[in-house]
C-alpha positions as CSV (number, residue, x, y, z in Angstrom):
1,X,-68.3,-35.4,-13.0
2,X,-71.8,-36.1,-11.9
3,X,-75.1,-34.3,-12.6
4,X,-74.9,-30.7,-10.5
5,X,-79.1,-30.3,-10.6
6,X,-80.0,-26.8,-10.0
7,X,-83.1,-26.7,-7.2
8,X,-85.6,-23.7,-6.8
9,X,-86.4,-21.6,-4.0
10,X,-88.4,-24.5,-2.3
11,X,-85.6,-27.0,-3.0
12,X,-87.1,-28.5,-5.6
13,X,-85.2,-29.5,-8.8
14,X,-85.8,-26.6,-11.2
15,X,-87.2,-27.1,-14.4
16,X,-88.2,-25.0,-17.6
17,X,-91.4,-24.3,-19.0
18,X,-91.0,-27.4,-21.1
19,X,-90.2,-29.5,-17.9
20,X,-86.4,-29.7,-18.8
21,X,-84.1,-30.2,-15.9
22,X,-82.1,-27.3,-15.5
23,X,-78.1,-28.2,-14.0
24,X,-75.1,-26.7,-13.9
25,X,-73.2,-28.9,-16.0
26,X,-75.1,-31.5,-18.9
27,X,-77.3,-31.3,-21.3
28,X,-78.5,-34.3,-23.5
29,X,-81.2,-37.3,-22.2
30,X,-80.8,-39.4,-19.7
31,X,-82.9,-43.1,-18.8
32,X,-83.1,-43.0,-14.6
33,X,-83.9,-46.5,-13.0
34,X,-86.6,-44.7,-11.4
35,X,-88.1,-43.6,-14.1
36,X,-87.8,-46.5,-16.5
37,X,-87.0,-49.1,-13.6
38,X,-84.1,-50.6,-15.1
39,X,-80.4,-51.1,-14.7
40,X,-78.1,-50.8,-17.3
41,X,-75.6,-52.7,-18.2
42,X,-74.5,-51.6,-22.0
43,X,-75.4,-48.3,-24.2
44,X,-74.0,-47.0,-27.2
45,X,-74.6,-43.6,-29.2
46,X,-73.3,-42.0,-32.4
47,X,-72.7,-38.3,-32.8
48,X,-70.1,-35.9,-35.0
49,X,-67.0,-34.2,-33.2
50,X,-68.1,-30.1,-33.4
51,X,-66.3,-27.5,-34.2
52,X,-65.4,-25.1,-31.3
53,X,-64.9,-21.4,-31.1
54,X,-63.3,-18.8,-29.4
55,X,-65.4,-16.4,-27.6
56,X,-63.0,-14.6,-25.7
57,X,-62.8,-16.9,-22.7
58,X,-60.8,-20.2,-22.6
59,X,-63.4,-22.8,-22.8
60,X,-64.5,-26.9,-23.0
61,X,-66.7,-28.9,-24.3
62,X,-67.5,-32.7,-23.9
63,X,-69.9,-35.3,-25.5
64,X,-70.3,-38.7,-24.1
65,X,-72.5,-41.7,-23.3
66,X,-71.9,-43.1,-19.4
67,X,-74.2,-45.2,-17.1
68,X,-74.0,-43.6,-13.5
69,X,-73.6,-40.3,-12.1
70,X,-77.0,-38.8,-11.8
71,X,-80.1,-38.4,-9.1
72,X,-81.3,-41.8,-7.4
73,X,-84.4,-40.6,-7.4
74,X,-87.2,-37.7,-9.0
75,X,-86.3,-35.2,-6.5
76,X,-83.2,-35.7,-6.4
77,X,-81.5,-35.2,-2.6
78,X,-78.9,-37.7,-3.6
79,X,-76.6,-38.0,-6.7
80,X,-75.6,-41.3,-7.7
81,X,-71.4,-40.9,-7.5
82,X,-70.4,-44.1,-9.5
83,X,-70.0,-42.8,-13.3
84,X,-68.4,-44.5,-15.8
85,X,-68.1,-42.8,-19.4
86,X,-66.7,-42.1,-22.7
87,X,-66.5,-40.0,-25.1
88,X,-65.1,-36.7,-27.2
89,X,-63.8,-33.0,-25.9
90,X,-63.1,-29.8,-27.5
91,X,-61.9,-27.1,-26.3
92,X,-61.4,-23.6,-27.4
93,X,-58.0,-22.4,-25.7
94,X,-57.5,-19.1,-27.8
95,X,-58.0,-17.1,-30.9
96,X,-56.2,-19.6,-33.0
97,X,-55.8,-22.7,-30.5
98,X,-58.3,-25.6,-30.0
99,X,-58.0,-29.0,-28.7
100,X,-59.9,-32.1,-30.0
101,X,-59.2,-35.7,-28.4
102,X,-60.9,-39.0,-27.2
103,X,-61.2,-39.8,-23.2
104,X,-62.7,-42.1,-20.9
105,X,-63.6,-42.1,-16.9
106,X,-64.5,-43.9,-14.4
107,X,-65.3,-41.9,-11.2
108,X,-63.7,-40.9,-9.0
109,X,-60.5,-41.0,-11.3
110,X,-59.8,-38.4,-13.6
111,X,-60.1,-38.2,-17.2
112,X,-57.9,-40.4,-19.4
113,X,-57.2,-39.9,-22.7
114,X,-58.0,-42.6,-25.8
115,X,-55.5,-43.0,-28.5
116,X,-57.7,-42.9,-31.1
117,X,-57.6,-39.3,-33.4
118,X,-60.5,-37.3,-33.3
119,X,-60.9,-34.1,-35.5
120,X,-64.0,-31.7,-36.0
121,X,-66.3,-33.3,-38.4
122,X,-65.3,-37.2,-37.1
123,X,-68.2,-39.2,-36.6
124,X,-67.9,-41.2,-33.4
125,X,-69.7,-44.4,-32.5
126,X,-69.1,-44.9,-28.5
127,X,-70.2,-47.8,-26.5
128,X,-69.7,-49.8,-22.9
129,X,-70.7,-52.7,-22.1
130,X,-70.9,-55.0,-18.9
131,X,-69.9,-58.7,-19.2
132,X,-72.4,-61.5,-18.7
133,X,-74.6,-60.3,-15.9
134,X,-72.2,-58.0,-15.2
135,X,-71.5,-59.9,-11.4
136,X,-67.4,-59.5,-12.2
137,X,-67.5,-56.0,-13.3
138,X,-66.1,-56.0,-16.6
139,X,-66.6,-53.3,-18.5
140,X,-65.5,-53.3,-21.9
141,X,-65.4,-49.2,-23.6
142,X,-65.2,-49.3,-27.4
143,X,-64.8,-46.0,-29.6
144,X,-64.7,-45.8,-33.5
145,X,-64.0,-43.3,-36.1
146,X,-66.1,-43.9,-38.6
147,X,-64.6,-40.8,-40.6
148,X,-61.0,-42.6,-40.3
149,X,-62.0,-46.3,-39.5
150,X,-60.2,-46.4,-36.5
151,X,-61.0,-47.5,-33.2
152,X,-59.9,-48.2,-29.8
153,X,-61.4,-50.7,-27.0
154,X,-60.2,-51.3,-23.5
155,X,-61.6,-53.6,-20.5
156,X,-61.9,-52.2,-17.3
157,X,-62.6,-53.1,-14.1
158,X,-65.2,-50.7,-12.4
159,X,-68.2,-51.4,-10.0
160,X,-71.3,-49.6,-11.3
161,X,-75.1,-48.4,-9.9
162,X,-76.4,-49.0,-13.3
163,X,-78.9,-46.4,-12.2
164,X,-79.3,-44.7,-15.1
165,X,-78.3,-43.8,-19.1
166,X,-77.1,-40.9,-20.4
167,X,-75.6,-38.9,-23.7
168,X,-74.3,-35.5,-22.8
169,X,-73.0,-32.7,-24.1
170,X,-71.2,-31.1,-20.6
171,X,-69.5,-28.6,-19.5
172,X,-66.2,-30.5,-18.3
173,X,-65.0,-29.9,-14.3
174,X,-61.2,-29.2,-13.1
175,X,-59.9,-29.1,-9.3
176,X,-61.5,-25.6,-9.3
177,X,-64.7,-26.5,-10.8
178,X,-66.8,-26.4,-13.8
179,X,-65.4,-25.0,-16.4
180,X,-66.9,-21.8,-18.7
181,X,-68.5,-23.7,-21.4
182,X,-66.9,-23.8,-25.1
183,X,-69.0,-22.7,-27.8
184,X,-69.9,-25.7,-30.0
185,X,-73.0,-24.5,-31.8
186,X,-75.1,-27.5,-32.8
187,X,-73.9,-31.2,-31.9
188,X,-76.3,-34.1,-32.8
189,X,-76.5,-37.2,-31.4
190,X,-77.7,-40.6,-32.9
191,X,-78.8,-44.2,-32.6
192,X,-78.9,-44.5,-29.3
193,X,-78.8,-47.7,-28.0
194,X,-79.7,-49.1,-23.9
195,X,-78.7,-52.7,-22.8
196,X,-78.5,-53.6,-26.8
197,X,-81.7,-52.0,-27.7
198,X,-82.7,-49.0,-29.0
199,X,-83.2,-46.4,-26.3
200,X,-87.0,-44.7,-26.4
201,X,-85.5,-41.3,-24.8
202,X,-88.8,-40.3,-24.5
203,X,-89.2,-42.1,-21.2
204,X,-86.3,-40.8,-19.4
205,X,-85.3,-37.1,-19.0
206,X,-84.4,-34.2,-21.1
207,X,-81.4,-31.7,-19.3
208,X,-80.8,-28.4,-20.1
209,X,-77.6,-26.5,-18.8
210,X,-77.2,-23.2,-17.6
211,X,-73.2,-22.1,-16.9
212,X,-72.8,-19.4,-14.6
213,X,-69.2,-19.9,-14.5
214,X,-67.9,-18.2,-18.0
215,X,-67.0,-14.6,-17.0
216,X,-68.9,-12.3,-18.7
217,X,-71.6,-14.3,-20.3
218,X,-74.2,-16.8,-19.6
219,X,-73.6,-20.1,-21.6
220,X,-76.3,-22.2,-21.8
221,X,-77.1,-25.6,-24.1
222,X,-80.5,-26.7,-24.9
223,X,-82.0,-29.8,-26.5
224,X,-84.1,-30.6,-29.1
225,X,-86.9,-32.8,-29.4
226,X,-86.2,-36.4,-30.0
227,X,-85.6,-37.3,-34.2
228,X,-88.1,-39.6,-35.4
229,X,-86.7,-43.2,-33.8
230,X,-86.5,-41.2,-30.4
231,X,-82.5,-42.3,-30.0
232,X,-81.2,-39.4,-31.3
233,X,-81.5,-35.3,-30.5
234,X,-79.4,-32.1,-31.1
235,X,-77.8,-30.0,-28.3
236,X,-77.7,-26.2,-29.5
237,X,-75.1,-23.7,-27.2
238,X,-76.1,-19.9,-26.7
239,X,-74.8,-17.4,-25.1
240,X,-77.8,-16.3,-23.7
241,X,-79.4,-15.4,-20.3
242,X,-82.7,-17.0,-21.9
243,X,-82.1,-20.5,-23.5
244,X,-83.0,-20.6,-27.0
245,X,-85.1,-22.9,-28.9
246,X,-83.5,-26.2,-29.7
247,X,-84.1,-27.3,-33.4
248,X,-84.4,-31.3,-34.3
249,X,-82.2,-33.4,-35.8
């Protein structure tokens, strides 16, 4: 689903002491047209499949790389609500029950899931792409294993914004709304890659989530500086009312 941004008392997007962007439901970087002032049109990322636990709620998790779904603008009174994206979930269903697979979305369709095999420990190279200059809307998703060597690709058909970049680590939504977040511990993310270059994150935005929604805790994920190229970052999950510090890659 899109970004949900949370806003302070004056309706202003809130932000942390380090000028994160606090929402509801990702975490991770994203490149906004009005920050960078370009579209995008292809992106790619690389990150390893965590391992999920129990914590006595039944929980999700989910990494990706989309173009789409996030504020038109710095302070943000609209949402962009064309998202298309890819990636990994896991979800922690009970003491002994988790769930790992591959999916891809296009808003405002649901989730489908990828027939590619994903397990914790997999490292997953994603990437979408646009066709020419991207006038027929041809989108072709990729996804590859690189711990199995498998991988899957499909074309779609999807008319895009291209207002912005992003690689997430969410807290996925159902009809009821978000859901408590699953406890992933550390994910990092990797050679990040925007219209077939490498992605400076360090001139978009850094997201924080805070998730009110788990029942008797209050899950939050925090990022990381940027690694050394500036295309990569770790997201870190607590289960804190105060986020904690974020290491690098």
């Amino acid at each position: 689903m899109p970004v949900e941004v949370v806003f302070d008392s004056s309706g202003d997007p809130l932000r942390t002491i380090e000028s994160k962007l606090t929402t509801g439901n990702w975490s991770g970087y994203v490149l906004p047209h009005y920050l960078t002032k370009k579209k995008y049109t292809a992106g790619q990322a690389t990150w390893t499949v965590p391992t999920v636990t129990y914590d006595g709620v039944e929980a999700a998790s989910a990494s990706w790389i989309g173009i789409g779904g996030f504020c038109t603008s710095k302070k943000c009174p609209d949402v962009d609500n064309s998202l298309i994206q890819l990636g990994t979930e896991q979800d922690a269903i009970g003491e002994s029950e988790t769930d790992y697979y591959a999916w891809y979305e296009v808003l405002p369709e649901s989730e489908t899931p990828i027939s590619l095999e994903v397990n914790p420990g997999d490292v997953i190279t994603a990437s979408l792409s646009c066709d020419g200059d991207c006038t027929d809307n041809q989108w072709t998703l990729a996804m590859t294993n690189e711990t199995t060597s498998e991988s899957w690709s499909q074309v779609i058909s999807y008319e895009s914004s291209q207002l912005s970049l992003e690689v997430i680590q969410e807290a996925p939504a159902d009809g009821d709304g978000i859901l408590p977040l699953a406890d992933f511990d550390t994910i990092t993310f990797s050679g990040t890659t925007g219209n077939s270059a490498s992605a400076n994150l360090s001139k978009g935005d850094s997201l924080v989530l805070e998730d009110e929604q788990s029942h008797q805790k209050f899950d939050s994920s925090n990022v990381s500086g940027l690694d050394k190229t500036h295309d990569g970052f770790n997201a870190c999950f607590n289960a804190h009312k105060k986020l904690i510090k974020c290491p690098k890659p």
